[in-house]
SEZA-662890 format. One record per residue (C-alpha): residue in three letters; x, y, z. Coordinates in steps of 0.25 Angstrom, whole numbers, always signed. Layout:
<recs>
REC     r    east   north      up
REC   Ala       X       Y       Z
...
</recs>
This chain:
<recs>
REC     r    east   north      up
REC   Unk    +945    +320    +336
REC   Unk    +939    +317    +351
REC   Unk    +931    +325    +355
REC   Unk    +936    +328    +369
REC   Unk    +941    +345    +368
REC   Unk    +934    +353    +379
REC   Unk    +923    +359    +373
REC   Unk    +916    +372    +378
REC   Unk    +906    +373    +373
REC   Unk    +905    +357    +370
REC   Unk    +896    +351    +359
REC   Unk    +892    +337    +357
REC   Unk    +902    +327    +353
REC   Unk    +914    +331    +364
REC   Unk    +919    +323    +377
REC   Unk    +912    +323    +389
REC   Unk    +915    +318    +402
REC   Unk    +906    +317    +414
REC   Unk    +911    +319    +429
REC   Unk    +915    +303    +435
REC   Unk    +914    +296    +422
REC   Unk    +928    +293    +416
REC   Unk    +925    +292    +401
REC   Unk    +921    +302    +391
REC   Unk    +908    +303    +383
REC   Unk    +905    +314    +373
REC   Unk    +894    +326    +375
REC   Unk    +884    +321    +366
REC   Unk    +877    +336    +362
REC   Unk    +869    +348    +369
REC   Unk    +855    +347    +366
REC   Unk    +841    +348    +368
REC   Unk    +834    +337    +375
REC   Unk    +822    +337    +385
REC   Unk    +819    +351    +383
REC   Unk    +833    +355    +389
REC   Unk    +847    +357    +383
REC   Unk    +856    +346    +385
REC   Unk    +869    +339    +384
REC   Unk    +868    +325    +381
REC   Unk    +879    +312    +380
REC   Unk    +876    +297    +385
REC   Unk    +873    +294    +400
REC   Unk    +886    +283    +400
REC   Unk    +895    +297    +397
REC   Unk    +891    +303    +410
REC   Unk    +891    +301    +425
REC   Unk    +878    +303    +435
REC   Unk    +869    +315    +434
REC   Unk    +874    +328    +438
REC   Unk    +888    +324    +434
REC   Unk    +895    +335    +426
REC   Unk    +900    +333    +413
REC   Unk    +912    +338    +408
REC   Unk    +919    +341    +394
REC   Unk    +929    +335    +388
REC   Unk    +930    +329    +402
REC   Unk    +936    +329    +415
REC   Unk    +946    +317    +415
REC   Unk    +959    +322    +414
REC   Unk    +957    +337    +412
REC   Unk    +958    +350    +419
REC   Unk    +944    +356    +424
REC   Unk    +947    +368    +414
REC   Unk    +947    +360    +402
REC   Unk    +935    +354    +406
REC   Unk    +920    +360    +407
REC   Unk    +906    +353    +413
REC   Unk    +896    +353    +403
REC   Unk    +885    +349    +412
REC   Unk    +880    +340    +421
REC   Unk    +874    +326    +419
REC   Unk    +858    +329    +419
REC   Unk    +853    +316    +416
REC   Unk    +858    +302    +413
REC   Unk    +854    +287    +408
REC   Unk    +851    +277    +418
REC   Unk    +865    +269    +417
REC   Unk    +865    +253    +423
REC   Unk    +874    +241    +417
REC   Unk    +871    +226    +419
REC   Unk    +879    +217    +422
REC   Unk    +877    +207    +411
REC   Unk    +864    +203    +400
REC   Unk    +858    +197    +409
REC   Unk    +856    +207    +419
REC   Unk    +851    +214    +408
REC   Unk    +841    +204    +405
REC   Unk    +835    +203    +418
REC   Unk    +833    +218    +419
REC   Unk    +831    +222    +405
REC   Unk    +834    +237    +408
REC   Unk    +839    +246    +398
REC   Unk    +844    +259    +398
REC   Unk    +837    +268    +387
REC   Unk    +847    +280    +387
REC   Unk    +863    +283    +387
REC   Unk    +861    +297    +389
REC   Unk    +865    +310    +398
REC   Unk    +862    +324    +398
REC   Unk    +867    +337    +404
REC   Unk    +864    +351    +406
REC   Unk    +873    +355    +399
REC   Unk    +880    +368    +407
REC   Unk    +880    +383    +397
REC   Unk    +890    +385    +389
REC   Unk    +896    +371    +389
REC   Unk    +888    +363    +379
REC   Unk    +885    +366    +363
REC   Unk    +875    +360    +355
REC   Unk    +883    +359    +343
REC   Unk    +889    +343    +339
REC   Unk    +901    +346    +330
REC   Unk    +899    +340    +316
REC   Unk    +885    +337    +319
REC   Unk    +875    +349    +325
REC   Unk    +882    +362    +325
REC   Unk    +869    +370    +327
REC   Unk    +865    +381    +338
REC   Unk    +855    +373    +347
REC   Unk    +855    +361    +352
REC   Unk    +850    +347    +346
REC   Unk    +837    +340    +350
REC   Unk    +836    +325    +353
REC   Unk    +826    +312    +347
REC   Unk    +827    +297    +347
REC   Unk    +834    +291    +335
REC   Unk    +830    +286    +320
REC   Unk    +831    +274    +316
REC   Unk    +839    +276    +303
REC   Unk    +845    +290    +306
REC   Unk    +858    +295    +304
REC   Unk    +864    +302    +315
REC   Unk    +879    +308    +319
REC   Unk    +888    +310    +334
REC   Unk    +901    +315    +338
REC   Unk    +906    +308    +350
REC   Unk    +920    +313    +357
REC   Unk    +929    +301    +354
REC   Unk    +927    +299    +339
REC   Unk    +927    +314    +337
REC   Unk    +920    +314    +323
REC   Unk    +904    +315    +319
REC   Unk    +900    +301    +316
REC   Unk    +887    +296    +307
REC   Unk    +880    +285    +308
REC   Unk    +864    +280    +307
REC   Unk    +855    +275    +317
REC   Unk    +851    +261    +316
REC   Unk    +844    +256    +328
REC   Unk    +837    +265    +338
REC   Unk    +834    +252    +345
REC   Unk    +846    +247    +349
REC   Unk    +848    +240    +364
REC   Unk    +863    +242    +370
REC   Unk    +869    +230    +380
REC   Unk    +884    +233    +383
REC   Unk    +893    +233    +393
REC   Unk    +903    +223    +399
REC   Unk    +903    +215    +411
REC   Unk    +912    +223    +418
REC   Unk    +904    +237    +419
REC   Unk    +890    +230    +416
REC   Unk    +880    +232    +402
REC   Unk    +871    +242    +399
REC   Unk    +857    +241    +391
REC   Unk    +854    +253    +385
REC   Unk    +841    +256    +373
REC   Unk    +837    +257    +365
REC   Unk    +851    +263    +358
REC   Unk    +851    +270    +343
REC   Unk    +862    +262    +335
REC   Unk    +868    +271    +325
REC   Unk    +876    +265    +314
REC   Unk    +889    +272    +309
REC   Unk    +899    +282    +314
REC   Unk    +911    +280    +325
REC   Unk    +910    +280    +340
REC   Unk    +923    +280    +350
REC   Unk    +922    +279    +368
REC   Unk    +917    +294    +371
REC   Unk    +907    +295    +360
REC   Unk    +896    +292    +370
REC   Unk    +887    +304    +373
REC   Unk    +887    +309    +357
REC   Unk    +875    +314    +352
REC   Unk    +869    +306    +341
REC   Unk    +862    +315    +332
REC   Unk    +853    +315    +319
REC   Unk    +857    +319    +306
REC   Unk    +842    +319    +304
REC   Unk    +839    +331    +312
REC   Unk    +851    +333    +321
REC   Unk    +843    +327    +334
REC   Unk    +852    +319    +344
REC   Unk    +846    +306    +345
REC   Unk    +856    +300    +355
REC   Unk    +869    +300    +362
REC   Unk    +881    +288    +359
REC   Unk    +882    +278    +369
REC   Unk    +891    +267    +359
REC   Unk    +897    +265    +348
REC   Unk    +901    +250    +342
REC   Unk    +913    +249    +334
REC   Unk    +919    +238    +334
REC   Unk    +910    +229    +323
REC   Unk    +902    +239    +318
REC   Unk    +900    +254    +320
REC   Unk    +888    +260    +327
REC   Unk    +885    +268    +339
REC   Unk    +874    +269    +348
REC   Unk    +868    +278    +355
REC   Unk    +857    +281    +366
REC   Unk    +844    +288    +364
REC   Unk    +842    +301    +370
REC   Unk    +831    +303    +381
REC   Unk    +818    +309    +377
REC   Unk    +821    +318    +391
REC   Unk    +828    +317    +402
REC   Unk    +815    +311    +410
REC   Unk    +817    +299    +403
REC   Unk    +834    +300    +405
REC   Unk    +830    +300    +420
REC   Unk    +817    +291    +421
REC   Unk    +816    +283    +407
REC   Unk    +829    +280    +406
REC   Unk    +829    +263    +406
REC   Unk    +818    +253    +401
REC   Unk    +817    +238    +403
REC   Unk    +814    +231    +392
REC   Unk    +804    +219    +390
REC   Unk    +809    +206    +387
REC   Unk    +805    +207    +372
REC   Unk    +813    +219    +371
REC   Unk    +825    +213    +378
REC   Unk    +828    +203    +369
REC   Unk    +824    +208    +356
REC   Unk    +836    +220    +360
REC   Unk    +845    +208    +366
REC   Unk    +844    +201    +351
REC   Unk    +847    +215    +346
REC   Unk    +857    +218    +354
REC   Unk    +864    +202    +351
REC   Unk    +864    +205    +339
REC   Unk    +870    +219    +336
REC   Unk    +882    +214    +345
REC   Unk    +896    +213    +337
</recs>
């Protein structure tokens, strides 16, 4: 079932849509992170900072069956290139798909059905190698399992039409399902119930895995640490990688 009912108070796992940007995204969970309570979901789900977010969404609805959740607080640094080999002139990768919010009282829970239905809200870590680990995302509308196999992997996709983006390192997470508007789901460990990332991808036609982005150790690095350029060593040795993980 899609996730996309309004929800007041919304937990992780429902539709999101933010102001200006026509397609949907799912609110990944309410936790806490940097010391502060936050609502998190990828930066390509929402618009610039300060936008309002809204749930289920704007598009289409009356403004009574919609609510503002928050607005965007802080978000990845976003560029495309044109081609590879723009990108191996500059060597610039994005090191986050991420966004948070405020979120505003009342409107957000911490609770992610079938997955954390506690009273407070979850932490945040880097991921494990090896780890198994569960999400909801709006369109597939289920809990879906699977095992992180790569904390390391490099991400170049794209089209020439709208450009190609660089972004790692990605966790790969083998297993489970992913549909359009899972991006933004908290990825969270069966370990110890920390989110350790937010879905940004999922590959399905050759083989089933998804990937998602790391979470920032605090919003300092979101604003100020959020690219790194690579040395050449490192370049090719995630182009090889990258080569030949591609269906």
């Amino acid at each position: 079932m899609a996730l996309d009912q309004f929800m007041k108070e919304c937990p992780g796992g429902y539709q999101i849509q933010a102001a200006d940007v026509m397609a949907y995204g799912t609110l990944g969970a309410t936790v806490m992170w940097d010391g502060k309570l936050a609502s998190i979901t990828a930066g390509h789900v929402v618009d610039s900072v300060g936008a309002p977010v809204f749930q289920p969404s704007w598009h289409g609805r009356r403004r009574e069956d919609v609510h503002i959740i928050g607005r965007v607080s802080g978000r990845s640094k976003y560029f495309t290139y044109r081609d590879a080999v723009e990108y191996t002139a500059r060597r610039e990768d994005m090191l986050y798909d991420f966004a948070w919010m405020a979120p505003v009282a009342g409107e957000t829970v911490s609770q992610i059905p079938g997955i954390y239905t506690g009273d407070g809200p979850l932490g945040t870590r880097d991921p494990k190698d090896g780890e198994v680990v569960s999400w909801l995302g709006k369109s597939t509308g289920a809990v879906q399992h699977g095992r992180v196999v790569d904390v390391d992997r490099w991400v170049f996709r794209g089209d020439n039409q709208q450009g190609y983006i660089s972004l790692g390192p990605c966790t790969q997470i083998e297993g489970g399902n992913g549909l359009d508007g899972d991006s933004g789901a908290a990825i969270v460990s069966q370990e110890d119930g920390k989110v350790i990332g937010v879905h940004i991808f999922a590959e399905t036609r050759t083989r089933t895995y998804t990937l998602a982005s790391r979470i920032p150790p605090t919003s300092e690095d979101l604003i100020q640490h959020s690219t790194q350029t690579v040395d050449e060593e490192t370049h090719l040795r995630r182009l090889e990688k990258w080569r030949n993980s591609r269906p």
